[in-house]
C-alpha positions in Angstrom: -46.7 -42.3 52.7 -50.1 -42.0 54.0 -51.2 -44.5 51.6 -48.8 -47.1 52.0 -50.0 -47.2 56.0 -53.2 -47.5 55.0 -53.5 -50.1 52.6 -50.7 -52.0 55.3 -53.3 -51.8 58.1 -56.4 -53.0 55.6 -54.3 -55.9 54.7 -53.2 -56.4 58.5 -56.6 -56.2 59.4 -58.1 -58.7 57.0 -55.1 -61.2 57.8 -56.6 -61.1 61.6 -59.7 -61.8 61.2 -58.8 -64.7 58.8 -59.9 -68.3 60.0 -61.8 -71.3 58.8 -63.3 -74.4 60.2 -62.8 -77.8 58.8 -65.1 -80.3 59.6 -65.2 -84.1 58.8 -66.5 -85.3 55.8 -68.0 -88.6 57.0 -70.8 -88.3 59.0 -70.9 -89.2 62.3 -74.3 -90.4 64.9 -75.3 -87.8 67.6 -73.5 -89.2 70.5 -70.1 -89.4 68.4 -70.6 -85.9 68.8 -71.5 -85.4 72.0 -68.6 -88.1 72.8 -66.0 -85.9 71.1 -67.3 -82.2 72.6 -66.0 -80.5 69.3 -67.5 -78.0 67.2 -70.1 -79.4 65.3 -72.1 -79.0 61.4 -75.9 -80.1 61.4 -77.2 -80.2 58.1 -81.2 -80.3 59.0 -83.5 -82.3 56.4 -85.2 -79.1 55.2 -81.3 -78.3 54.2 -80.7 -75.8 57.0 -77.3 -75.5 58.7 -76.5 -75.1 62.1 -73.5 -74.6 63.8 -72.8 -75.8 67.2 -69.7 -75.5 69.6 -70.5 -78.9 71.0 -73.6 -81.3 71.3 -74.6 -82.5 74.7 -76.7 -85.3 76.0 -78.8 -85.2 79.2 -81.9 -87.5 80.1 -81.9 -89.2 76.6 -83.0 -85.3 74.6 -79.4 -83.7 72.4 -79.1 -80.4 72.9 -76.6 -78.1 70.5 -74.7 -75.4 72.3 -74.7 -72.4 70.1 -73.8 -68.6 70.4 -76.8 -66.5 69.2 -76.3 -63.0 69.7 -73.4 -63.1 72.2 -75.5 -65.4 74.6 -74.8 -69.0 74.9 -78.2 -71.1 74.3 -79.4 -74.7 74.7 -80.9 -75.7 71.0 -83.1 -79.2 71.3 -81.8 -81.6 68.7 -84.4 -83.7 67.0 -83.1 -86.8 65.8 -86.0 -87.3 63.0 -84.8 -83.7 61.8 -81.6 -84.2 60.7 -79.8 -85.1 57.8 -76.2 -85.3 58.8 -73.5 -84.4 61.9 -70.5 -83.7 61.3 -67.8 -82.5 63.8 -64.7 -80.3 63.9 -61.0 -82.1 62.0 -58.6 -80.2 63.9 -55.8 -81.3 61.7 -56.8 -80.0 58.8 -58.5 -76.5 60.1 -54.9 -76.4 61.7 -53.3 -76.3 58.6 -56.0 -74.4 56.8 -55.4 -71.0 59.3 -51.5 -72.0 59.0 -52.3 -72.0 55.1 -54.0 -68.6 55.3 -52.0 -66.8 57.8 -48.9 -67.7 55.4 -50.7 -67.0 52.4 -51.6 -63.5 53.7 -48.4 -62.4 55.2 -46.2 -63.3 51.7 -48.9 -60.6 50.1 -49.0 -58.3 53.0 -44.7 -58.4 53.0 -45.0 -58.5 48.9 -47.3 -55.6 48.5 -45.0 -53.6 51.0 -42.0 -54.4 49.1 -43.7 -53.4 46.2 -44.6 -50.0 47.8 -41.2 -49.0 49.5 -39.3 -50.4 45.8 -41.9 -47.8 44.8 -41.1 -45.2 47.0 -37.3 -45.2 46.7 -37.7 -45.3 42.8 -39.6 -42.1 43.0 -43.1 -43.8 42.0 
């Protein structure tokens, strides 16, 4: 029985920290992404990605606000530096986390039926 909790909670556990982030496929220009204050995908030109929870605009400079190590920080955009911008689709990384949450809970619910048709069959 000890067994069956466990490999419950793993499965519990990797259905939590399930989530994904859809962004756009068309590019968009800097201030469409200040505009819009969504999480934001910089592809740099030396292919580098960088992930931003919004892109601000003060006194004509871009800044990207990012997390880095549990501190919020103020990262200067350079315009000549980047390839492409590309912000948050809330639609569809809606329906991606419905998709996943769904798709773990029928194997979290299937495996358990699987284990307790176990169980009561002596297995």
């Amino acid at each position: 029985m000890l067994k069956n909790k466990f490999i419950s909670m793993i499965l519990v556990l990797m259905l939590m920290l399930q989530s994904c982030t859809v962004y756009q496929k068309t590019a968009v220009t800097l201030d469409e992404a200040a505009a819009s204050s969504r999480k934001t995908l910089i592809t740099k030109t030396d292919g580098a990605k960088l992930k931003v929870k919004r892109v601000e605009k003060r006194d004509g400079t871009f800044y990207g606000i990012a997390k880095v190590e549990g501190k919020t920080e103020k990262i200067t955009l350079v315009e000549n530096e980047i390839k492409t911008v590309r912000v948050l689709n809330k639609t569809a990384t809606t329906f991606g986390n419905i998709g996943i949450v769904t798709g773990s809970a029928i194997v979290i619910f299937t495996t358990v039926a699987i284990l307790a048709i176990g169980a009561a069959f002596g297995g």
